[in-house]
N, C-alpha and C positions, 0 to 999 in steps of 0.2 A: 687107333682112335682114342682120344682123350678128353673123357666128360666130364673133369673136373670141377669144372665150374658148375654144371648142372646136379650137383652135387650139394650146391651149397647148403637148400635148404634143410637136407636130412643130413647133412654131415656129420652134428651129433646127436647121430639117431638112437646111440647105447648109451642109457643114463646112469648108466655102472658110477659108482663112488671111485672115481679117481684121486681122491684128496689125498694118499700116500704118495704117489707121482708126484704132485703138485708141491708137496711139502718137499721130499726129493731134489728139485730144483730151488726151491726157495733156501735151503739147505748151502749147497753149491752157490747159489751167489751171493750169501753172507759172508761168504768168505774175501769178497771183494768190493762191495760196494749195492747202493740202492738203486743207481741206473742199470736199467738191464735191456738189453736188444732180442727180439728173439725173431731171428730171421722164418721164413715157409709158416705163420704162423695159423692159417685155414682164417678160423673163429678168431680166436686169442681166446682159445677157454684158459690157457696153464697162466696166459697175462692177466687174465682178468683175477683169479685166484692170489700171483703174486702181488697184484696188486691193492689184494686185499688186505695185503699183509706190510703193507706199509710201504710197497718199492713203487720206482717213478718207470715204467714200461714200455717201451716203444716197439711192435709188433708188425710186421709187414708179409703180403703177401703178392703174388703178382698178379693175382687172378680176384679184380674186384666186386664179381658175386659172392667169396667167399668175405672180402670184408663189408662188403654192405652188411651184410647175413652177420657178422660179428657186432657190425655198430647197434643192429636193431638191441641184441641180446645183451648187449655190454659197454651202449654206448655212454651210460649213466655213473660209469665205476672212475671213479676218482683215481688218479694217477695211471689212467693206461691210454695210450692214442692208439688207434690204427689206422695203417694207409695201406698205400698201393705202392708196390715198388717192386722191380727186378732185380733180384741180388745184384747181378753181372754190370747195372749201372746203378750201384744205389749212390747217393746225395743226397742225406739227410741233413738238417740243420747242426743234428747233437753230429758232436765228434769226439766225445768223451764216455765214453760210455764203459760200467763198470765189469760188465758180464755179457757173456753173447752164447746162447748156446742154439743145435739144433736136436730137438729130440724124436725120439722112436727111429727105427734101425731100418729104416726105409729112406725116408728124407734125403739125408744127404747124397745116398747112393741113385737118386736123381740125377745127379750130375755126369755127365756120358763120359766124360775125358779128363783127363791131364788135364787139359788147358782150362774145362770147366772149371776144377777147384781151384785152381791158381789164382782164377779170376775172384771166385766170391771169397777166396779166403783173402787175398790183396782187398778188395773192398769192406771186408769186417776189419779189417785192420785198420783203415782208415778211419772208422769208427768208434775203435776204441782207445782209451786212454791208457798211458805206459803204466805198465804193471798192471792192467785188467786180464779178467779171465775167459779162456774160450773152453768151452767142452763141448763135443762131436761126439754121438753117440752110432758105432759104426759096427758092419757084416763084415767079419774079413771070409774071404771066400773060400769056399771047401772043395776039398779034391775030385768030388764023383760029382756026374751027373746024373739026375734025379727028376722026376718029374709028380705033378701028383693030380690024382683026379677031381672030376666036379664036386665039390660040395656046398651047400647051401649054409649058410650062416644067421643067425637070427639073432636080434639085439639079450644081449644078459639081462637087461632091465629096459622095456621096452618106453622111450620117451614121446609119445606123440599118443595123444586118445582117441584122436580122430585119422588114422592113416597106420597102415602096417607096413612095414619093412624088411627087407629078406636081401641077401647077398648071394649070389651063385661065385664060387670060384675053381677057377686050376690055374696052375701053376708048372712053372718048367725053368728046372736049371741046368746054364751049359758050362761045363770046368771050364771048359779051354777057354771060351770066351769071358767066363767070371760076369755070366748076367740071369738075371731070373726076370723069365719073361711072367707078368701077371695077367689074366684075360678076366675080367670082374663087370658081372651084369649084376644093376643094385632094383631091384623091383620095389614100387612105393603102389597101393592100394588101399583107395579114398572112397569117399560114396561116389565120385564122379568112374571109379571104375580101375585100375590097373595101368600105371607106366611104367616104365625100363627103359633103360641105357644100359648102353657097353664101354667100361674105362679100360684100354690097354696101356699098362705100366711095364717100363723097360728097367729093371735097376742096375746099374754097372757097381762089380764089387772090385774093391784095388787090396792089394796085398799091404802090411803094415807098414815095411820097409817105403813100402810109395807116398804112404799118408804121411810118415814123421818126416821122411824127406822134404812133403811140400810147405809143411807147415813149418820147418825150418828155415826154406826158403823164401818163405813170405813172409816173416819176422815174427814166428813163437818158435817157443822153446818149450817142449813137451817136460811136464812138471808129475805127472804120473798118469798112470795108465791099470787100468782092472777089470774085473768083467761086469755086463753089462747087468742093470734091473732084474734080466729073464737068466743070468748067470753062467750065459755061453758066450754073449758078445764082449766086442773090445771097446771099454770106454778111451777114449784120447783126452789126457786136459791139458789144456794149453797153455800157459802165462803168454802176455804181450811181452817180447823186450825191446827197450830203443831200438831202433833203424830207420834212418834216413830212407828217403823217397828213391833215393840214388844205390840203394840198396836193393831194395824189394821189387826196385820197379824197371 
C-alpha cells in the first residue's frame, strides 16, 4: 500500500533548518551551470531554496497532490516551476539543462529494476546539455540481513500549531534480495480528532559495479565518487558526454 500522495499536506511536517543541505546542492551545481532539474521532487522545498539563490529550477514529481501542495508553498518564488511528470516518460520543453540531481538515499532506490534506471537515467539524459552534471545520491547494499522493530518518530522541530504528527516505523532487510521493505503509519491529530494511513515502501539496492555500468551505458561518465552527507553512502557524479541517440538508445 502506497499513501504517498495522502501525504502531501504534512510532508513537511519537521521544520528542522535544512539550509546546510540545501547549500550542499546549490554547491554541486555551480559547478556547472544555473539550470538545474531536480527529478521525485515531493514540495520542491531544496528548488525553492536554490532558487533563491539565483538558479532557474525545474522540479517535477509524479504524484500531483505533492505539487499542488508545493505550488500553494512556493508558488510565488521566482525562477522555480513545478509539474507533474513521470520520470520514465518525461518531455519537458528545456533540453539543456545544466545539473540534475536526486537526493536522500531512499529516492532513487525506488526504482525496482535494471530496466527502471535505464529508462529514467536515458530520459535525464535527454534533458541535459553536453557536459552537464548528474549526481545520484545511492545505498549500496550490505551483506546481512537485518530487520528492526516499531518505533515512533516525532517531528525535531515541530511545523504545524494546529495538528500534531507522529510516524510509527519498522523496517526489514533482505541480503539476498538487496531490498528494505519499509511499513510506515504517519498519524496527524487536529481538533477534528485523529487520522492515519499506512505507506508501504519497497527499496531495491543494486551493487556499484551495476550503477557505473548503467550510467556508462546511457551516456555518463562517472567523474568521481565519495561517501555520502551521513558518511557511509556512495555519492555517484556523473558528467554528460556526447552520444548519439543511436548509442544510448
Amino acid at each position: 500500500m502506497n499513501n504517498y500522495e495522502k501525504q502531501a499536506y504534512v510532508w513537511d511536517w519537521d521544520a528542522y533548518d535544512d539550509t546546510e543541505e540545501y547549500e550542499y546542492w546549490c554547491k554541486h551545481a555551480e559547478r556547472f551551470g544555473k539550470k538545474v532539474l531536480i527529478p521525485m521532487c515531493s514540495h520542491g522545498q531544496i528548488g525553492a531554496f536554490m532558487a533563491g539563490r539565483s538558479f532557474q529550477v525545474v522540479g517535477f514529481d509524479i504524484t500531483p497532490e505533492m505539487i499542488s501542495e508545493g505550488k500553494k508553498r512556493y508558488g510565488s518564488v521566482d525562477g522555480l516551476e513545478l509539474v507533474v511528470a513521470d520520470i520514465f516518460d518525461l518531455d519537458l520543453p528545456q533540453k539543456d539543462f545544466d545539473f540534475v540531481f536526486i537526493a536522500g538515499y531512499g529516492d532513487f532506490h525506488l526504482f525496482q529494476s535494471v530496466q527502471e534506471i535505464r529508462a529514467a537515467l536515458r530520459a535525464l539524459h535527454r534533458h541535459m546539455r553536453d557536459g552537464a552534471g548528474l549526481v545520484l545520491e545511492v545505498t549500496l547494499p550490505g551483506g546481512e540481513s537485518w530487520s528492526s522493530p516499531k518505533r515512533v518518530f516525532h517531528p525535531r522541530v515541530p511545523r504545524y500549531a494546529d495538528k500534531k504528527i507522529c510516524k510509527e516505523n519498522e523496517s526489514r532487510y533482505d541480503a539476498a534480495e538487496k531490498r528494505l521493505f519499509i511499513s510506515q503509519t504517519v498519524y496527524v491529530e487536529d481538533a477534528d480528532g485523529v487520522e492515519s494511513f499506512v505507506q508501504d515502501v519497497c527499496l531495491q539496492y543494486y551493487e556499484r559495479e551495476v550503477l557505473v555500468g548503467l550510467l556508462g551505458e546511457c551516456g555518463f561518465e562517472v567523474v568521481g565518487e565519495g561517501d555520502g552527507r551521513g558518511g557511509v553512502q556512495l555519492v555517484s557524479v556523473a558528467t554528460k558526454i556526447l552520444a548519439s541517440k543511436a548509442q544510448i538508445e
